[in-house]
C-alpha positions in Angstrom: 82.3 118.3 131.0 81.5 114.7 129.5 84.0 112.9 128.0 82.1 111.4 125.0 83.8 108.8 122.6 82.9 108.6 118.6 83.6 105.1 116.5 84.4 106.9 113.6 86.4 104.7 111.9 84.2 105.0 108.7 85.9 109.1 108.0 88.9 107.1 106.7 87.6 104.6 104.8 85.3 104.3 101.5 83.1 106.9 100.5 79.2 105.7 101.7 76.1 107.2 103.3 77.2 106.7 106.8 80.8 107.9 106.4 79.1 111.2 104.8 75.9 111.4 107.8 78.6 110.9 110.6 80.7 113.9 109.2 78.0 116.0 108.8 76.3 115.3 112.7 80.7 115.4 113.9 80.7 119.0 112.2 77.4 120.2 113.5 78.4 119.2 117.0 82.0 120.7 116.7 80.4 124.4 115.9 77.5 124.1 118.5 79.4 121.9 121.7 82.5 124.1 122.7 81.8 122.5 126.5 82.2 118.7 126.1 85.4 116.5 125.1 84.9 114.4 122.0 87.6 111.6 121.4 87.5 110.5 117.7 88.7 107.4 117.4 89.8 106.5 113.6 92.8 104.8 111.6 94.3 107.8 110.1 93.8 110.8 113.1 95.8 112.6 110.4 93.2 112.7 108.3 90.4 113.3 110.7 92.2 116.1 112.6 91.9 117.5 109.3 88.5 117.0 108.9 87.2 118.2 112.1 89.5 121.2 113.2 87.6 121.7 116.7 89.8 122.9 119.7 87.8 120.2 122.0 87.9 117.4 119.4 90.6 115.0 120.6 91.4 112.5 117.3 92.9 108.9 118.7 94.1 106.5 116.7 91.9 102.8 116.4 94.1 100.3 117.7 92.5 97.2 116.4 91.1 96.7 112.6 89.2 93.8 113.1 86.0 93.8 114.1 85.2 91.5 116.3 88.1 91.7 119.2 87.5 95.6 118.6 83.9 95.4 119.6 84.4 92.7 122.1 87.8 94.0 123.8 89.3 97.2 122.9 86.3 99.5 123.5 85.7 98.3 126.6 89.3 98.9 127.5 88.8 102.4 126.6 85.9 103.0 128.7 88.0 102.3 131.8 91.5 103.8 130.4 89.9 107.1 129.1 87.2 107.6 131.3 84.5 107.7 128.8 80.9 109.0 130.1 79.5 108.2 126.5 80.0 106.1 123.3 78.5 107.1 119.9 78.6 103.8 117.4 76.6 103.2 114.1 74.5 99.8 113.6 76.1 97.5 116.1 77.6 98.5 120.0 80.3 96.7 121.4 77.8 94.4 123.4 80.3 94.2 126.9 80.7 98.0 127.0 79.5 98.7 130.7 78.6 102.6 130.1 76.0 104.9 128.1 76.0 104.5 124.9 74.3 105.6 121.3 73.6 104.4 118.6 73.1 105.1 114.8 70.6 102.9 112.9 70.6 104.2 109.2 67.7 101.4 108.0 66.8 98.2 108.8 67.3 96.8 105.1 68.6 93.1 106.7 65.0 93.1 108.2 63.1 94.3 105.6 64.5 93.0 102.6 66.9 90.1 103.8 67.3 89.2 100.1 69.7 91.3 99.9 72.2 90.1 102.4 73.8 86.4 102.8 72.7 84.5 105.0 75.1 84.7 107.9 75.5 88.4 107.2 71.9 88.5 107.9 71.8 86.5 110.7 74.5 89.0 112.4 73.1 92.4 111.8 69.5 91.1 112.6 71.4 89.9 116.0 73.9 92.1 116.7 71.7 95.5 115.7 68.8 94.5 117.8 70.9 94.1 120.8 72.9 97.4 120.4 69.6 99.3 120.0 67.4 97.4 122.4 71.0 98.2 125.4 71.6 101.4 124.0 70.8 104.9 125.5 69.4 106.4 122.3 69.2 105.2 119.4 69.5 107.8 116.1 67.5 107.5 113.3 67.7 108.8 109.8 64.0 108.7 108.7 60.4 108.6 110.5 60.0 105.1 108.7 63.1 103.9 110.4 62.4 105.5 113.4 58.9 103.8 113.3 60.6 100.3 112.1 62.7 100.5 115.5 59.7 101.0 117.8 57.8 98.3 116.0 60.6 95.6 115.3 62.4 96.2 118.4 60.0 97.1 120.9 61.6 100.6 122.1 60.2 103.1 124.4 59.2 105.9 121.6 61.6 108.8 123.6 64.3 107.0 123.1 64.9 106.7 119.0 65.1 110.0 117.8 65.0 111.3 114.2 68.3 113.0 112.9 67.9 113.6 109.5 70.9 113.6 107.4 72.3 116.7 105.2 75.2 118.4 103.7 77.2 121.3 104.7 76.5 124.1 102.0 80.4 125.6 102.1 81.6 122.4 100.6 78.8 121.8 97.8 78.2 125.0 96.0 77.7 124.7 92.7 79.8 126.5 89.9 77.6 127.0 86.6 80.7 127.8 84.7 82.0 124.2 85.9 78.7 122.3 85.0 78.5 119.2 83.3 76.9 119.1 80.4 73.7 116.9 81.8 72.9 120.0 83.7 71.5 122.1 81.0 68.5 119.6 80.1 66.1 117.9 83.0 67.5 115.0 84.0 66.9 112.4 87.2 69.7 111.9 89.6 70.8 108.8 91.4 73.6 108.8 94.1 74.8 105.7 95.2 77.2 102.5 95.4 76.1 100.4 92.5 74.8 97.1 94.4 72.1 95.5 94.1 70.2 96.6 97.7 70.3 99.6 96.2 67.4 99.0 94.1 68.9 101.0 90.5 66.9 97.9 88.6 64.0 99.1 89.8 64.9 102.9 89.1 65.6 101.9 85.6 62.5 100.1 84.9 60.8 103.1 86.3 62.4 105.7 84.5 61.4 103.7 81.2 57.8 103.8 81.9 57.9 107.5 82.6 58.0 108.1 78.7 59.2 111.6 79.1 60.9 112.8 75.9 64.6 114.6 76.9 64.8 113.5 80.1 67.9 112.1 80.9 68.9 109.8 83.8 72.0 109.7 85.5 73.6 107.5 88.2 76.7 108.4 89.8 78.4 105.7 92.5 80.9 103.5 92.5 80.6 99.5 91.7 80.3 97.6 94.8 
């Protein structure tokens, strides 16, 4: 049995892309892995416990908030208190962790389109991700073009970034005609998202008004961030 230790501080806190993909892989794991020990580290175990209800799921509680002295400090700590044989992080590792480790890359948007980002910010995830991937075990990525961005950018042995797609779990997003909004009944495009500008809805909206289709409505649903 491995003792395998999950970052997932992101369950508890706003609603975003990697809060939803790490759920989704957690609950996955939870209904296939009844052998391993996962420790799920978060700020609210509460509310994680909750989440994932798995009899091998141990939820901790994150001792440290900030960042740096967390990635730097605390989960090295853990390694040797806890007796971890694996840590699963997303974008950037805790660079003096001594064991196994995987990461998540979700895109490489600070590379590609470093417009988007200030310039220290950046600086640090151009840095900081390259390291974490280049040290880690595995690296997980969420689409072929990342995957291929990885290999290319960071010069990584192909077998070791692997494509995990992300998904949804069907029991908690059935649809209920009865309840559907009133968009529903007429085509319509749909955009899920924070509203921000690496998003990219200018483009979406310059687009949809070149499409010229008559009764085609577009709608955007995400929070202002």
């Amino acid at each position: 049995m491995k003792r395998i230790g999950v970052d997932a501080h992101v369950l508890t806190g706003k609603f975003q892309g990697s809060r939803t993909y790490l759920l989704n892989i957690l609950r996955q794991v939870g209904r296939i892995d009844t052998t391993n020990h996962y420790l799920i580290y978060s700020f609210d175990p509460a509310v994680t416990r909750v989440l994932l209800p798995f009899d091998n799921f141990e939820h901790l509680r994150l001792a440290m908030h900030a960042p740096v002295p967390r990635l730097l400090f605390y989960w090295p700590w853990e390694q040797w208190r806890r007796r971890l044989d694996l840590l699963l992080t997303q974008y950037i590792s805790p660079l003096l962790y001594s064991g196994r480790q995987i990461v998540i890359v979700h895109d490489l948007l600070f590379e590609t389109h470093p417009q988007y980002f200030t310039r220290l910010s950046g600086l640090r995830f151009r840095t900081l991700v390259r390291l974490s991937a280049t040290r880690a075990r595995a690296v997980l990525a969420l689409s072929q073009t990342t995957r291929r961005e990885i290999v290319s950018r960071y010069r990584i042995a192909k077998q070791r970034v692997h494509l995990v797609s992300g998904g949804i779990d069907p029991e908690q997003h059935g649809v209920d005609p009865a309840r559907a909004p009133p968009f529903t009944l007429m085509p319509y495009v749909l955009a899920v998202g924070r509203l921000e500008p690496r998003k990219n809805i200018g483009t979406l909206l310059r687009a949809f008004r070149l499409m010229r289709m008559p009764g085609v409505q577009l709608v955007v649903i995400g929070k202002e961030d």
